[in-house]
N, C-alpha and C positions, 0 to 999 in steps of 0.2 A: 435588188429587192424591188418588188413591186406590188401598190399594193390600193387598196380603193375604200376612200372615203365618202360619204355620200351628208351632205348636211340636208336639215330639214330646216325649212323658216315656220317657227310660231306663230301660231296665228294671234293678232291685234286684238281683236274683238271690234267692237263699235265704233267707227270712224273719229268720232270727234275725242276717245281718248288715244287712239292712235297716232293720235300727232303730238302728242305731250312727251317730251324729251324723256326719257329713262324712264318713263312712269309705268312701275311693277303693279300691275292689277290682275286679277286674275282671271280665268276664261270665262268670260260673260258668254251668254245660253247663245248667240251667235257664234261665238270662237267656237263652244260644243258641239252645235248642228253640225261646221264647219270638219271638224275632224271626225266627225261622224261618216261623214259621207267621203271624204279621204280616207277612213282607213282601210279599204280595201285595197287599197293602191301603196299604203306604207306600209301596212301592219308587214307585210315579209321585212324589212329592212333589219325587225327584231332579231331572227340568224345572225347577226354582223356579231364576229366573235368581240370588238370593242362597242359600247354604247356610252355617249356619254350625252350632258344637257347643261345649258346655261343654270344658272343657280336662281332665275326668274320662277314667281310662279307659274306662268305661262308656260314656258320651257318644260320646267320639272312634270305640270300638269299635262301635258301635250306626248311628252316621252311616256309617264307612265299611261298615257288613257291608250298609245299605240301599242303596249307592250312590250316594249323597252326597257322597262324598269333602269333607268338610266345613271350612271354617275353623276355628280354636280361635279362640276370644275369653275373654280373661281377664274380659271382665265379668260373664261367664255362668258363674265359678266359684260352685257350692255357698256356702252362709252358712258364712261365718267362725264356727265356733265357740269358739274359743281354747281353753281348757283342758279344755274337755267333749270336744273331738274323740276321739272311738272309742270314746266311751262310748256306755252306754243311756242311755233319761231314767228308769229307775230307780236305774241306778246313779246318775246327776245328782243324783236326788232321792234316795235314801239319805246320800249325803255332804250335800247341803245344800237342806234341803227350800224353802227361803223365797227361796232364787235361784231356783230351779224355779218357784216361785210367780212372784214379781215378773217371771222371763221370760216366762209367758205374759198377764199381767192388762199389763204397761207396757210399751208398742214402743217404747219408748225404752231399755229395761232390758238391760245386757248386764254380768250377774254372773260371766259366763266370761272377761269379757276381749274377745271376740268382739265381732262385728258387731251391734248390735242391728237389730229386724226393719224399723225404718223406715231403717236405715242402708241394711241390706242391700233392700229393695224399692228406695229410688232409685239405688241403685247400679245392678240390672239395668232397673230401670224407664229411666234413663239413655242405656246401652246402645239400649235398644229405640229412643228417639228422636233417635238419632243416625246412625240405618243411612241410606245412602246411597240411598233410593230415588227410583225411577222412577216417573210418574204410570203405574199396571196392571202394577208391580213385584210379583214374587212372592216370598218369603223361605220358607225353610221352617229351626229352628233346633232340635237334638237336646239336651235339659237332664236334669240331674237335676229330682226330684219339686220339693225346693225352690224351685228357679230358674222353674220353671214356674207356681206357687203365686204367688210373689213378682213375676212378671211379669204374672198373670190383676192381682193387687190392684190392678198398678199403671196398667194399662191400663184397667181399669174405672174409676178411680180409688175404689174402693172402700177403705170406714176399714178399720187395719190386723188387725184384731178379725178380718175374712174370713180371712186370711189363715188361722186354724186352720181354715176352714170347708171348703177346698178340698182335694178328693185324686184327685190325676190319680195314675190307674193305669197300670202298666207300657206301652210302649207306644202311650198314647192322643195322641190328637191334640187340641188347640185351636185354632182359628182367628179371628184375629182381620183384619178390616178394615176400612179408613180411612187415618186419617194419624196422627201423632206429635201427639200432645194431645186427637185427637179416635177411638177404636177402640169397634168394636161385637164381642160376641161373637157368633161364630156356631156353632150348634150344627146339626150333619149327618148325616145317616143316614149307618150304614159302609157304606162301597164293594164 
């Protein structure tokens, strides 16, 4: 079986709420321009006989503004942050510098309460190997940065250390294909 998925990273909107931990807002007139002028580059993605989207506004809004009209899949929610949610990681790191620490050196370490990051990669990593497909199945899935990040690690099976190494930009596409336990990524000139 083989088969291609193609993830889209949401876009943020405004930089300075971009860096606030899980904070679900919705596409500010920046993120709109933003997929404005991307959709000629994604809007085919809509063809993928599966479509699906993180249960963010963003997400949800970004699939259907592409035409997608996407499923919500709760596995494809944002990392649980628990009590950091809507903070910065300076604010994180001014209240408690050594959680901030241990969150990023231990993927096991979740000082907020939250999901830690090996938690959260097999959770959407999960997800990914459970989708229903078809042998030349095509998927295409609209995530926030994180979920995209945590899906690259987990497809790769790359150690969770990558996981800081990666930063999909607003918009960008990843594609991966194969099958569930076995994905290559594929990297493609824009359309």
């Amino acid at each position: 079986m083989h088969v291609r998925v193609t993830l889209v990273t949401a876009p943020l909107g405004a930089t300075g709420l971009a860096e606030r931990f899980a904070d679900d807002r919705p596409l500010d007139q920046a993120a709109w321009h933003a997929v404005q002028l991307a959709a000629h580059a994604l809007v085919p993605l809509s063809a993928a006989g599966l479509r699906y989207c993180s249960p963010t506004h963003r997400s949800r809004a970004t699939g259907d503004a592409l035409g997608f009209a996407p499923l919500v899949q709760p596995a494809l929610s944002d990392w649980d942050m628990g009590t950091w949610r809507g903070l910065t990681l300076a604010e994180a790191a001014a209240h408690d510098p050594r959680a901030v620490d241990a969150w990023f050196r231990d993927p096991r370490a979740a000082p907020y309460g939250g999901e830690s990051l090996l938690d959260f990669v097999t959770r959407v990593g999960g997800w990914l190997d459970t989708r229903p497909f078809e042998d030349g199945g095509v998927l295409v899935a609209v995530a926030e940065p994180a979920v995209v990040r945590a899906l690259l690690v987990y497809a790769l099976k790359a150690p969770p250390a990558t996981y800081w190494s990666l930063d999909p930009g607003p918009l960008s596409t990843a594609t991966l294909t194969g099958h569930p336990g076995r994905w290559i990524l594929c990297l493609e000139p824009p359309r």
